[in-house]
N, C-alpha and C positions, 0 to 999 in steps of 0.2 A: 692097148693104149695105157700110158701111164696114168696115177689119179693122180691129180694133179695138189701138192699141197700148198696151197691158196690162202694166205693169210691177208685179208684185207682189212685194214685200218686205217678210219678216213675221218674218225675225231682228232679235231684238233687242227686237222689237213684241209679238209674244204668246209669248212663253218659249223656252228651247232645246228644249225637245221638239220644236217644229215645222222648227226647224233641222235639215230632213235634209241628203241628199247634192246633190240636187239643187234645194234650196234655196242651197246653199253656193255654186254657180256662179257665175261674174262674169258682172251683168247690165248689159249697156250703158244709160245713160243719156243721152248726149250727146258731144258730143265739143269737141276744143280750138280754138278758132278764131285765138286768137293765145298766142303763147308766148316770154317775152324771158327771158335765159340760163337760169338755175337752178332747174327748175320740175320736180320729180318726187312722181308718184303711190305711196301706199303702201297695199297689199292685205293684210290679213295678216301674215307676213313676207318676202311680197315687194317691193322698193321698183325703181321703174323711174325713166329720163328719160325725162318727158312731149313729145314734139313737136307742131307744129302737125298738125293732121288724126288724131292718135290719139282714138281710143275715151277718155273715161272711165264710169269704173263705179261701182253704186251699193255703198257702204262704204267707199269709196276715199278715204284723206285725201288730199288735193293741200297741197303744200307749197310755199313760196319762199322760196327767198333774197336776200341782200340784194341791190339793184338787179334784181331779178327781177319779175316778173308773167307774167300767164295771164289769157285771156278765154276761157270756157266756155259753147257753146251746148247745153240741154238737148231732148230731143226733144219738148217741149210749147212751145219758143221763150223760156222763159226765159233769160236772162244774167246767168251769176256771173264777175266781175270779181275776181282775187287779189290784192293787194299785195305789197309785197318785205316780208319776213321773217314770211310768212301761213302758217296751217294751216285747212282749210277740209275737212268730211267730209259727203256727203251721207250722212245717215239714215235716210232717207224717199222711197221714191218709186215712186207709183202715178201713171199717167197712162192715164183712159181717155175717149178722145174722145167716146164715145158714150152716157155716163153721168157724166156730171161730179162724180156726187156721191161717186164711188168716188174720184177723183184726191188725190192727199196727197203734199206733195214739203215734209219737213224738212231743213235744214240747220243744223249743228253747227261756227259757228264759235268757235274757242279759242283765237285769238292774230293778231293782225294785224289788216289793213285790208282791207276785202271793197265789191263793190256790188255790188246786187241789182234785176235790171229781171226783173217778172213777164211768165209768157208766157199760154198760152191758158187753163190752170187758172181755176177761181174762186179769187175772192178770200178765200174760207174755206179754202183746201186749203196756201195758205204758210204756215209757221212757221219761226222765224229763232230758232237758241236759241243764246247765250253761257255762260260761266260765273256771269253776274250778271244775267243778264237771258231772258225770252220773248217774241219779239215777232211779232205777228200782222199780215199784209200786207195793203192793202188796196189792189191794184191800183195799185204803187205802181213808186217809182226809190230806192232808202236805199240809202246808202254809212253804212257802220260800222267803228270799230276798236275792238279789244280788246288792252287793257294785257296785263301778265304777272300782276300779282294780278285779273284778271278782269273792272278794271272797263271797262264799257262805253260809249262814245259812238256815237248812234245818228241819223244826218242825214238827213232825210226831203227828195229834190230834188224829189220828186211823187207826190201821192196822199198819202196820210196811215198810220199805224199806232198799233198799239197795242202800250205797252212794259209789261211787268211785273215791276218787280224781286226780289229775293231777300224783300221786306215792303212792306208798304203796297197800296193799289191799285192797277189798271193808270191809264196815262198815257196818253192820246191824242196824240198829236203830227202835227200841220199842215204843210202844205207850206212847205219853206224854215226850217223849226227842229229842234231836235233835244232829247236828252235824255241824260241820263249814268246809269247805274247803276252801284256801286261794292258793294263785299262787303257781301253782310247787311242794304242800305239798299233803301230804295225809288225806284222812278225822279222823276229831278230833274223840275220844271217846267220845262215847254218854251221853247225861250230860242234866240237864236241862235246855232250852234256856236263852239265856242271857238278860240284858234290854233293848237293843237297838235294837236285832231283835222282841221281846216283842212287842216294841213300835209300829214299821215300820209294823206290823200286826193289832196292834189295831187304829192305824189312818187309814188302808184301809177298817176294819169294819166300825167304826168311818164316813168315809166319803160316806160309801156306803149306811149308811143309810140313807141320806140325799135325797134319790130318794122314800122313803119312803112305797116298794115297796118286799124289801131284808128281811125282817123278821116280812111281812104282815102289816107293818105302821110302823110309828115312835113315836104312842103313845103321839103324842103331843111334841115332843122334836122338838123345833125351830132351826132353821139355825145359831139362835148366839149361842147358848148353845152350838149347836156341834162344833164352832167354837172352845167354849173356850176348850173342851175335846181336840181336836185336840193341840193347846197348850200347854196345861196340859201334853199331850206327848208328845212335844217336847221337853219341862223338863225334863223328865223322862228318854227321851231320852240323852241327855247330861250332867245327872248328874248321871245316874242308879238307880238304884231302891232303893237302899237302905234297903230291905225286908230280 
């Protein structure tokens, strides 16, 4: 018989009553796989610097800084990707191999640039929530960012999801498009992503390669060359693409 790895976390989810003491524990979830400068986890009011091979936990916001990023493997094999200036907190998460229909892994992103490659979960057990958006995973790869007023861009590289915004219906969205939600509205028609959330994607590749670690080396690409890529989109960034 297999042991079953059983993460059960039920603060937050059925009321503080259940919230005891040892409910309150830090329960591991996954840990870091790569980590470029400024990347710390916050517990409560404890706030640490996250290193490669640490522990993270489930409630634990992860944080970056600017030219920063983190690659996070969960123990179901999913991958959550940071960006520089990201705030990422997992919500949610059940993983039980031996009954699939108990597994539930939410994530609460509120600021930055994130990607999301699902692991061995069903496709029913992901949920991706912003402040303008809910979106459901459907065995998928979605790189997302989110403004400061909340709104969201949502880029599906595979597999497909479904976006719901703050009104209107949900939105299906296909491989290779994406979708915007913004305060109070409903998600955009799916369309291909625009330059600026483009950008805010390839500066977290861009910086993540710099741990030289994310796509098995960095082939000799020095710290100022990525500097100037980084740059380069932030042009790109402010002027659009032009293409």
């Amino acid at each position: 018989m297999n042991i079953r790895l059983l993460y059960v976390c039920l603060c937050g989810l059925t009321g503080a009553a259940l919230c005891t003491d040892a409910l309150a524990e830090k329960r591991i979830v996954g840990d870091a796989l790569a980590v470029v400068r400024s990347v710390e986890g916050k517990y409560g009011a404890d706030l640490r610097k996250i290193q490669v091979e640490d522990d993270i936990f489930f409630d634990e916001d992860i944080l970056t800084q600017a030219d920063s990023a983190s690659k996070v493997q969960f123990v179901d094999g999913t991958q959550l990707t940071v960006g520089p200036n990201s705030r990422v907190t997992i919500d949610a998460f059940v993983y039980d191999p031996d009954a699939d229909q108990n597994s539930k892994m939410v994530v609460n992103a509120t600021l930055g640039v994130a990607r999301f490659v699902t692991g061995r979960m069903g496709k029913q057990a992901y949920q991706i929530k912003t402040p303008t958006a809910t979106i459901g995973v459907r065995g998928t790869v979605l790189t997302l960012t989110v403004e400061e007023d909340g709104t969201t861009s949502a880029i599906v590289e595979e597999g497909a999801i479904s976006v719901q915004g703050q009104s209107g219906e949900p939105v299906e969205v296909g491989e290779g498009l994406s979708t915007t939600t913004a305060p109070g509205e409903p998600a955009t028609t799916p369309s291909p992503a625009g330059p600026a959330a483009e950008a805010n994607v390839a500066e977290m590749d861009v910086v993540l390669l710099l741990d030289g670690g994310d796509q098995g080396g960095n082939d000799g690409i020095t710290e100022e060359s990525l500097k100037k890529l980084v740059e380069e989109i932030e042009q790109i960034r402010a002027e659009g693409c032009g293409c």
